[in-house]
C-alpha positions in Angstrom: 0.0 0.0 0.0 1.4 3.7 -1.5 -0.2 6.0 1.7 -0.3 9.6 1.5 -1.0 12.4 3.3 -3.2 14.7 1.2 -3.6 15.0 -2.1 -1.0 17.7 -2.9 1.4 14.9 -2.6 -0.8 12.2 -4.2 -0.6 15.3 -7.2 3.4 15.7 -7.0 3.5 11.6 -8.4 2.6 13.4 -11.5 4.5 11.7 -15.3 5.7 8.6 -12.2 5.0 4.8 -12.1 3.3 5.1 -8.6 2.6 1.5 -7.6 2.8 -1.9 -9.1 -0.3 -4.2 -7.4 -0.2 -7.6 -5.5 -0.9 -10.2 -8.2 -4.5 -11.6 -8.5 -6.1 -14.9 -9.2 -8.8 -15.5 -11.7 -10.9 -18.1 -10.7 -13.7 -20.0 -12.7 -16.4 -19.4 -9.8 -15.3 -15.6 -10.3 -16.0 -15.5 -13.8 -19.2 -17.7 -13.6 -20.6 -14.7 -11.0 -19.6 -12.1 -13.9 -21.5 -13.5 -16.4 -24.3 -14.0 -14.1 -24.2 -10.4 -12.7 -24.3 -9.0 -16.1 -26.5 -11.4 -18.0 -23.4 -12.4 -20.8 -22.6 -16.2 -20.5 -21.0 -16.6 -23.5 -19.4 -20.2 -23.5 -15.8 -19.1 -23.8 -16.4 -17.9 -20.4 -18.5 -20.4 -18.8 -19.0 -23.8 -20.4 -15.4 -25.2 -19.0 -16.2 -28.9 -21.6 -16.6 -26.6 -24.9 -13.9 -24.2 -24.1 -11.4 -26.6 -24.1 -12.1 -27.3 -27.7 -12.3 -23.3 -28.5 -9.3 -21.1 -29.7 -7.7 -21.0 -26.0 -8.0 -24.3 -24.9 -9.5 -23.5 -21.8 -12.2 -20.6 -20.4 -11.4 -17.3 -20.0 -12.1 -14.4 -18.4 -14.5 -11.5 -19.9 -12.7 -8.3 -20.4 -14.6 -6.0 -18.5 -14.0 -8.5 -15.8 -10.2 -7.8 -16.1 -11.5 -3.9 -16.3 -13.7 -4.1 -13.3 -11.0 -5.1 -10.8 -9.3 -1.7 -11.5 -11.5 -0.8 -8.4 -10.3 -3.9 -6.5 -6.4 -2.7 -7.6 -6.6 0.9 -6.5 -8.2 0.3 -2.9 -6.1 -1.8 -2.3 -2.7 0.2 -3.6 -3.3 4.1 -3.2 -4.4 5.8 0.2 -4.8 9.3 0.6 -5.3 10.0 4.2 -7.1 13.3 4.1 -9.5 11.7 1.3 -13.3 12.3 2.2 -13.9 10.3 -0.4 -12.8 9.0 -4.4 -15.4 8.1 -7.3 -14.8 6.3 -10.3 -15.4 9.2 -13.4 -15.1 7.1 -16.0 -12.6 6.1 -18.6 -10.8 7.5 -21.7 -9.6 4.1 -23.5 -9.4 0.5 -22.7 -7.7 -2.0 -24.8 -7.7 -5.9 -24.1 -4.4 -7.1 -25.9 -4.5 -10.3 -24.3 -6.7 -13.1 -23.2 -6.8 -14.1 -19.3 -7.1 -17.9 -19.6 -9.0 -18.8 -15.7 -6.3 -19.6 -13.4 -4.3 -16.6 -14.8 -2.8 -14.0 -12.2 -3.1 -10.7 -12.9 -1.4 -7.5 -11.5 -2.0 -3.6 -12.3 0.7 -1.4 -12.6 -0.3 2.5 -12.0 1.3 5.5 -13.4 0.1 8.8 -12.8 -0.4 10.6 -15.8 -2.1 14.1 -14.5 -3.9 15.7 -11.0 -6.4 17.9 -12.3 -8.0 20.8 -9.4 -11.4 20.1 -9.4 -14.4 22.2 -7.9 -15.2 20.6 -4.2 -11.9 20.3 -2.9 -10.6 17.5 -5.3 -8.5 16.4 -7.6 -9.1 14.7 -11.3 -6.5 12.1 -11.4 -5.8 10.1 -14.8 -4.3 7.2 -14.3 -2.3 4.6 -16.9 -3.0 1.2 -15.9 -1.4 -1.8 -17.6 -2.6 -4.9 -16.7 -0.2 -8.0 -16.8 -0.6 -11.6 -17.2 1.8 -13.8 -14.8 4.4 -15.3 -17.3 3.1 -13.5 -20.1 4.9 -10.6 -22.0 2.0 -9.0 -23.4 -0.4 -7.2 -21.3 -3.8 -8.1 -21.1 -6.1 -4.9 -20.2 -4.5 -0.8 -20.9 -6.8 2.3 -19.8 -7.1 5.2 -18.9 -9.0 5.8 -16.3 -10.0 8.9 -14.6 -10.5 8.9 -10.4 -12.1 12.1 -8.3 -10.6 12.4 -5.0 -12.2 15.1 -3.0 -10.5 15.9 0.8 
C-alpha cells in the first residue's frame, strides 16, 4: 500500500510509475458470478467442456471482468489519508491485448499521468493502468481511467 498524506502529494507523483499491485487470481467461480451479474454467458467464459475445444484451450475471463477489478487494484494500492472520499469518473480508453485464460494471475501497474484541481476540494486524477498476465509478456487490459478524490 502507497499511503499519502493529502492530495498535494498524491498530485506531486505526476509523469511517475506510482505503484505496481499484488498479483490476482482468476478463478472460474469468479467468472461464472460475472456473467451471471451482467446477464453475458457466453461459452468461452463459462461452459469449462466446450472451451477446451475453442481457440484458447480453456475458459477465460470476460474483459470487463479484467477492467472491473481496477477498483479492487486501487483500494487496495493508493491511500490518501485526508481523502473524504474518491469516485470512479469514468474512462478515456481501454484496450484488451490479451486473453486471461481462468487460473491466470493478474497484477496492475499504476502511473500517474495528470492531477487535475477540481471544484469541491478535489482532484481529477488520470491514471495509466497496464494490466499484466503472470508469465506473459503481453499485457492483457491498458486504460485510462479517470478517479475524483475530494479531501
Amino acid at each position: 500500500m502507497r499511503t499519502f498524506e493529502n492530495l498535494a502529494e498524491l498530485a506531486a507523483c505526476v509523469g511517475q510509475d506510482v505503484a505496481a499491485t499484488e498479483w490476482v487470481q482468476i478463478t472460474q467461480q469468479q467468472i461464472n458470478q460475472f456473467a451471471e451479474a451482467t446477464g453475458d454467458p457466453q461459452w468461452i467464459h463459462i461452459d469449462v467442456e466446450r472451451a477446451k475445444q475453442g481457440p484458447f484451450g480453456v475458459p477465460i475471463a470476460h474483459g470487463f471482468l479484467t477492467l472491473s477489478l481496477l477498483s479492487q487494484f486501487f483500494d487496495k494500492t493508493i491511500d490518501v489519508r485526508s481523502k473524504r472520499m474518491g469516485v470512479n469518473y469514468g474512462l478515456n480508453k481501454v484496450r484488451f491485448m490479451a486473453p486471461v485464460p481462468v487460473g491466470s494471475r493478474l497484477r496492475a501497474h499504476l502511473h500517474l499521468h495528470s492531477a487535475t484541481p477540481i471544484e469541491g476540494n478535489g482532484l481529477q486524477l488520470q491514471w495509466n493502468v497496464t494490466v499484466e498476465r503472470e508469465g506473459s509478456d503481453k499485457p492483457v487490459c491498458a486504460a485510462e481511467s479517470l478517479v475524483r478524490i475530494y479531501a
